[in-house]
C-alpha positions in Angstrom: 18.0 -21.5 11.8 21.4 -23.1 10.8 24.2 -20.6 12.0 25.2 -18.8 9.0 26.4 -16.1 10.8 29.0 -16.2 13.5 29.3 -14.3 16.3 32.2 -11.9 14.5 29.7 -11.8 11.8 27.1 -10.2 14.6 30.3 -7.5 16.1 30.7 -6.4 13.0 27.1 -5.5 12.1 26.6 -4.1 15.4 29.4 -1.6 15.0 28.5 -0.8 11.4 24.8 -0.2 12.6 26.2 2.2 15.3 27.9 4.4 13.1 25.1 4.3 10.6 21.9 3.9 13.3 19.1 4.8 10.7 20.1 2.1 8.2 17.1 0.0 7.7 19.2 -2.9 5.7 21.6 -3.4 8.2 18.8 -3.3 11.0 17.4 -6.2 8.9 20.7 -8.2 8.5 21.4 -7.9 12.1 18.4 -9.0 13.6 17.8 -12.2 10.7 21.2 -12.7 12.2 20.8 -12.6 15.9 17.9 -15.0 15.0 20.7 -17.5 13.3 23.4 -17.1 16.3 23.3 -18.4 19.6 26.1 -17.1 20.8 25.3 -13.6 20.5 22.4 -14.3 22.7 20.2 -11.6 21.7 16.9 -13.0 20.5 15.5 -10.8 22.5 16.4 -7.9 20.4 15.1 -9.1 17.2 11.1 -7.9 17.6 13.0 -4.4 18.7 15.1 -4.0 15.1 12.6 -4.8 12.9 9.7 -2.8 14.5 12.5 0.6 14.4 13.8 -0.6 10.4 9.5 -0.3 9.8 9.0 2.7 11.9 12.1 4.6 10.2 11.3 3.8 6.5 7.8 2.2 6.1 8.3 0.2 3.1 7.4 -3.1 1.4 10.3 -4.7 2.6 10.4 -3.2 6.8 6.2 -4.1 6.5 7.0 -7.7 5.7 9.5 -8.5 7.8 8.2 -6.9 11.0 5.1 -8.3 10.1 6.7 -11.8 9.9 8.1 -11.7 13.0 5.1 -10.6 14.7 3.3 -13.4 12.5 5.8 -16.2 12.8 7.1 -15.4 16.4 3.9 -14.3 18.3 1.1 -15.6 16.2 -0.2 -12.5 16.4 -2.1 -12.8 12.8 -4.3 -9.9 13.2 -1.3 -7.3 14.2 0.6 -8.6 11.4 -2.1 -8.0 8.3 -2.8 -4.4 10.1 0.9 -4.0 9.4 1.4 -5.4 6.3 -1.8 -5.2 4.0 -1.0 -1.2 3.5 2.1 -2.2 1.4 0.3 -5.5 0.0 -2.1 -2.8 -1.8 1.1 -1.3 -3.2 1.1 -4.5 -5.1 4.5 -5.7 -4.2 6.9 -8.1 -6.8 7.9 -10.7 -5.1 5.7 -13.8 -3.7 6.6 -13.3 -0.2 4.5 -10.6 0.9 1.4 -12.3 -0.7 2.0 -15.7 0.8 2.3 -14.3 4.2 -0.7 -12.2 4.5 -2.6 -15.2 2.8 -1.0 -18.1 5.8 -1.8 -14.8 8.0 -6.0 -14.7 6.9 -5.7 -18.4 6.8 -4.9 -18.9 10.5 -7.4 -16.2 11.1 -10.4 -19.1 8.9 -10.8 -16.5 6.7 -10.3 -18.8 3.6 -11.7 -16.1 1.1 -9.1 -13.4 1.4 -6.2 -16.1 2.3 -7.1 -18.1 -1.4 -7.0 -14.9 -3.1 -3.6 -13.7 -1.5 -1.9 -17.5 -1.8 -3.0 -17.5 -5.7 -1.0 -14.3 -5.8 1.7 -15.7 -4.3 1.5 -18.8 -6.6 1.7 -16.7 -9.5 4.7 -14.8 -9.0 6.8 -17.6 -7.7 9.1 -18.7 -9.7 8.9 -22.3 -8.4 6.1 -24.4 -7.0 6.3 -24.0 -3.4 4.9 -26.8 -1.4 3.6 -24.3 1.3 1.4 -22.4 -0.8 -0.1 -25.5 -2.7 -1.1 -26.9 0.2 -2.3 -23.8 2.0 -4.0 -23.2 -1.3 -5.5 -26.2 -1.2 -6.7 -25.7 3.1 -8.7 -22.9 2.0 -10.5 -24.9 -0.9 -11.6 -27.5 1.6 -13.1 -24.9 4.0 -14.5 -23.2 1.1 -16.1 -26.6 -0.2 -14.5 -27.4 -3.0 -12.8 -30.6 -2.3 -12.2 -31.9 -5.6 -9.7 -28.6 -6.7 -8.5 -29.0 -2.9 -7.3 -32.7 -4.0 -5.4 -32.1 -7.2 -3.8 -29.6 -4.9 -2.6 -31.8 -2.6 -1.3 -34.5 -5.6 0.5 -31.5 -6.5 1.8 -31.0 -3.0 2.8 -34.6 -3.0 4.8 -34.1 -6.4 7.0 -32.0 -5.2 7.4 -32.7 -1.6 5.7 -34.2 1.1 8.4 -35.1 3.5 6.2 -34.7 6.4 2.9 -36.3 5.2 1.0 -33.4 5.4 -0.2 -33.3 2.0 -0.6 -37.2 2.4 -2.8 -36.7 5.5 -4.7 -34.1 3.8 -5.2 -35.7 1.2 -6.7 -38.9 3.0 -9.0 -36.7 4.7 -10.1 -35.0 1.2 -10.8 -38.3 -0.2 -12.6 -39.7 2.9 -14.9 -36.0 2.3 -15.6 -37.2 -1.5 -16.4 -40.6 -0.4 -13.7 -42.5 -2.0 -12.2 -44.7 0.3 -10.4 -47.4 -0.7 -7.6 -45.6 -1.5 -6.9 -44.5 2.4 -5.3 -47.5 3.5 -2.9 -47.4 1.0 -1.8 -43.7 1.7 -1.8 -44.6 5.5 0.5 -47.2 4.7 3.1 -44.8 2.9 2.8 -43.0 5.6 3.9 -45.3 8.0 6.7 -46.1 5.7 8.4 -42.7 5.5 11.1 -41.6 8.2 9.3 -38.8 9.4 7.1 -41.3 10.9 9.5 -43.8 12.1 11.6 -41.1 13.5 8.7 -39.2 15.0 9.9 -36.2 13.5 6.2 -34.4 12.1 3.0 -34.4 13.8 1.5 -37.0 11.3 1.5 -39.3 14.4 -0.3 -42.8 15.6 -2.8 -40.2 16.7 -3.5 -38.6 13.9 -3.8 -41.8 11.8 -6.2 -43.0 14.5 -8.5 -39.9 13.5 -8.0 -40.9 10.2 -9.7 -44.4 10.9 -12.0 -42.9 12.8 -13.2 -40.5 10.2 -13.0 -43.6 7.8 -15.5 -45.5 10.1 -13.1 -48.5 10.6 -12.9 -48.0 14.6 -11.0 -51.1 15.3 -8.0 -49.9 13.7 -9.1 -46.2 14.9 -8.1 -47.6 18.3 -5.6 -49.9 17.6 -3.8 -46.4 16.4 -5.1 -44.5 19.3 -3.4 -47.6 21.3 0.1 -47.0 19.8 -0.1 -43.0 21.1 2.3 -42.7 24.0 0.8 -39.5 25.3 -2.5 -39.3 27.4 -5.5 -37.7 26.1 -7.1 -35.0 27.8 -10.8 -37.1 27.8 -13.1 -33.5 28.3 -11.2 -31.9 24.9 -10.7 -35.4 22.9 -14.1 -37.2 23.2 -13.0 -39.2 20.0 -10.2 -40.6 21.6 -12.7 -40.8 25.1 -15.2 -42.6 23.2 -12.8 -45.5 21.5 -11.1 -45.9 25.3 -14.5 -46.7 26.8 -15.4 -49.0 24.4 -12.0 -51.1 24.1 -10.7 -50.7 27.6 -13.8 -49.3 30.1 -11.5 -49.9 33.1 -8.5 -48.0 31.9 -10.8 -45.4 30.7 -12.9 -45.2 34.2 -9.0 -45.2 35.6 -8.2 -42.3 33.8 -11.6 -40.3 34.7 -10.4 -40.8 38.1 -7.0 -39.4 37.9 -8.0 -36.4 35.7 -10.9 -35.5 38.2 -8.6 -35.7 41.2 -6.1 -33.0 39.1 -8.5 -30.7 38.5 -9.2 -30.8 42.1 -5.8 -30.3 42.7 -5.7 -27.5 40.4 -8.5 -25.9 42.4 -7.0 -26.4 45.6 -3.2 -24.3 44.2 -5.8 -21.9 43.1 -7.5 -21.2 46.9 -4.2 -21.4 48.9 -2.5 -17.9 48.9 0.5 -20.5 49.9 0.7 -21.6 46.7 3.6 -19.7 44.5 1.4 -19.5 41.6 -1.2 -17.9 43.6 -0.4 -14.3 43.5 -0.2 -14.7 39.6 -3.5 -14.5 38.8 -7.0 -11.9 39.7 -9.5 -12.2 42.1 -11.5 -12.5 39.1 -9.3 -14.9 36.9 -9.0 -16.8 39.4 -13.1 -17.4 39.9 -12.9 -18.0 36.1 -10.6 -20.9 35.9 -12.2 -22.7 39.5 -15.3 -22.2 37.6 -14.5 -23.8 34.5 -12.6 -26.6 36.5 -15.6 -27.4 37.9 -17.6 -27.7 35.0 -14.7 -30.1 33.2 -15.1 -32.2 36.4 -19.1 -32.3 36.0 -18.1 -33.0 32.3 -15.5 -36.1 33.7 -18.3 -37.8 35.8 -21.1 -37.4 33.2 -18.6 -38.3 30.2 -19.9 -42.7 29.7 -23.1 -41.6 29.9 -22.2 -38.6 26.9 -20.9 -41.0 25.2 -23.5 -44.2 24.1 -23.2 -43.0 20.2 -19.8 -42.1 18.4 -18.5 -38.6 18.8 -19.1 -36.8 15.3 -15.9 -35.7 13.8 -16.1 -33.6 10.6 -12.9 -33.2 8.1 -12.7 -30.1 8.5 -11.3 -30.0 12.0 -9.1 -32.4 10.6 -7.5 -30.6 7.4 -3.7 -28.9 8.6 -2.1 -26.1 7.3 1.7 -26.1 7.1 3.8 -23.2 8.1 4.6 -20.8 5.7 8.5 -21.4 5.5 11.2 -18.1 5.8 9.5 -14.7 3.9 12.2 -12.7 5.4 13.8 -10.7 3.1 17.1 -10.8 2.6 17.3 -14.3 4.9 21.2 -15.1 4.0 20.1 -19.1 4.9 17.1 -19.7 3.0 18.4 -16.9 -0.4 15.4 -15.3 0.2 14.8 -11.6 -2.7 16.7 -8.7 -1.5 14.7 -6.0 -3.4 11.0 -5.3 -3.2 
C-alpha cells in the first residue's frame, strides 16, 4: 500500500483509540493504516486490531475485514469463510463480502460455492471488476464450461488485462476448445505489453513455454523454456524435464547431477546435530523429509527413463486466478464502502 497515512496520522489514531478503546471504526482505520505506514512499524499489530474490532462487535463489517486479513495475509482460506460466511448469510449490500468468500472457496477448488458467491458479487458491483470476471470465469473452466469461461475472459480483456492474465487464460481456454490458430497471436500481444518486458507479472517465458507445450508446438515450447532464467526443479516440473532432455541431454544429465548431490546435502544438514537447522525440526519430521529426499533422488536417477513419451499437461493446472484486490472496508487508498 501507497502511504496515505503518515506517521502523525498513525499518533493520532492511537491516542484517539486509547481514550475510546472499544471503538471498532477506529480499530479498523488504525490497523488499514499501520498496514499503509512504514514508519510506524507495526505490522505486526494489524492481525491483533482486527481480530479484537470482530470479537467486540461481530458484524458484517469486523467479519470481513478480519476475515480478509486472515485470507489475504495468511492464506488461511478455511479460517476465513468460518469467520465470515455467518454474516454472508445476513446477506450483506455491498460486493465485497461476496467476492471474498467466493476468491476464498475458489482457492479452496471448490468452484461451485466460489461461482455462486462471485456472481453475487458481480451483481451488486457497481462497475465491472476485472477480479471477479476472471475469477468467475476460473471456476467455469473447472466446472467444464469453457465456452461461458471464454466470453469471460474477452470481458476481462475489455476492461483490463494489464498483466496478461486474462490473455493467458484465455489462450489456454481456446487451446481446451480446440481453436488454435488464434494462440500465436495472443502470445504475441503478450510479449508486446510492458508487463512482460519489464518482468513485472508472472505471465513469464515460462509460462508461454507451457502454453506451447499445451499447444503441441514443442520447438517453440523449449525455445521459451530456453529464455527462463531460473532453474527448474526437474522431480516437480517434468514438462520442463522432458523438453531439457530432448534439446539439450547433457545439460539436462548436468543438472540431474547437481540436484542429486543437494538433496544429499540436504540429508546430510538433516543427520548432523552440528548443523544450526538441526534442532529445528522432530525426530519424526526429520525421518519424514530424509525419507522423501530419498525418494526425489530415486525419482532424479530413474527420471530419462520416465520420460520416453511427453509428460501430459491438462489446462486445468494451467488456468490462474488473480488476487482479489483491497475488500477492506473503509481502505482510505483504494475508497473502498464505509457502511455495510
Amino acid at each position: 500500500m501507497n502511504e496515505l497515512y503518515n506517521i502523525n496520522d498513525i499518533r493520532q489514531l492511537e491516542n484517539e483509540l486509547a481514550k475510546n478503546s472499544n471503538d471498532t471504526d477506529l480499530m479498523n482505520k488504525l490497523a488499514i493504516g499501520y498496514l499503509s505506514c512504514r514508519e510506524a512499524d507495526s505490522f505486526n499489530k494489524v492481525d491483533d486490531l482486527f481480530k479484537a474490532a470482530f470479537e467486540i462487535k461481530p458484524s458484517i463489517k469486523t467479519a470481513n475485514n478480519y476475515a480478509y486479513q486472515v485470507i489475504s495475509d495468511w492464506n488461511d482460506y478455511e479460517n476465513g469463510i468460518e469467520i465470515l460466511k455467518p454474516f454472508v448469510d445476513k446477506e450483506p449490500k455491498s460486493f465485497m463480502p461476496y467476492n471474498l468468500i467466493g476468491y476464498a472457496y475458489l482457492m479452496k477448488e471448490n468452484y461451485e460455492d466460489a461461482k455462486s458467491y462471485l456472481k453475487k458479487a458481480r451483481s451488486l458491483c457497481q462497475i465491472e471488476m476485472v477480479e471477479i470476471i476472471h475469477n468467475l470465469a476460473v471456476c467455469e473452466n473447472h466446472l467444464g464450461n469453457p465456452q461461458k469461461a471464454l466470453a469471460l475472459y474477452e470481458k476481462s480483456i475489455e476492461i483490463m488485462d494489464k498483466d496478461n492474465e486474462s490473455k493467458y487464460n484465455k489462450a489456454v481456454c481456446q487451446i481446451e476448445l480446440g481453436q488454435t490458430t488464434p494462440i500465436d497471436q495472443i502470445i504475441q500481444d503478450i510479449i508486446k505489453s510492458e508487463a512482460y518486458k519489464d518482468h513485472t507479472a508472472w505471465v513469464s517465458s515460462a509460462a508461454l513455454s507451457e502454453l506451447y507445450y499445451l499447444k503441441g508446438d514443442l520447438q517453440n515450447a523449449y525455445d521459451f523454456f530456453n529464455q527462463n532464467p531460473f532453474t527448474p526443479d526437474l522431480v516437480s516440473d517434468m514438462v520442463s524435464s522432458y523438453l531439457l532432455l530432448n534439446n539439450d541431454k547433457p545439460k539436462f544429465k548436468k543438472l540431474v547431477d547437481v540436484q542429486i548431490g543437494e538433496k544429499y546435502g540436504w540429508i546430510r544438514e538433516l543427520n548432523d546435530p552440528e548443523d544450526e537447522d538441526y534442532y529445528d525440526y522432530s525426530d519424526q519430521e526429520r525421518i519424514t523429509q530424509i525419507k522423501d529426499l530419498k525418494n526425489e533422488i530415486q525419482v532424479l536417477k530413474n527420471l530419462e527413463y520416465s520420460l520416453i513419451n511427453p509428460p501430459e499437461l491438462k489446462p486445468t493446472e494451467l488456468y490462474k486466478t488473480v488476487f482479489c484486490g483491497c475488500l477492506f472496508y473503509d481502505c482510505k487508498l483504494h475508497g473502498t464502502q464505509f457502511d455495510e
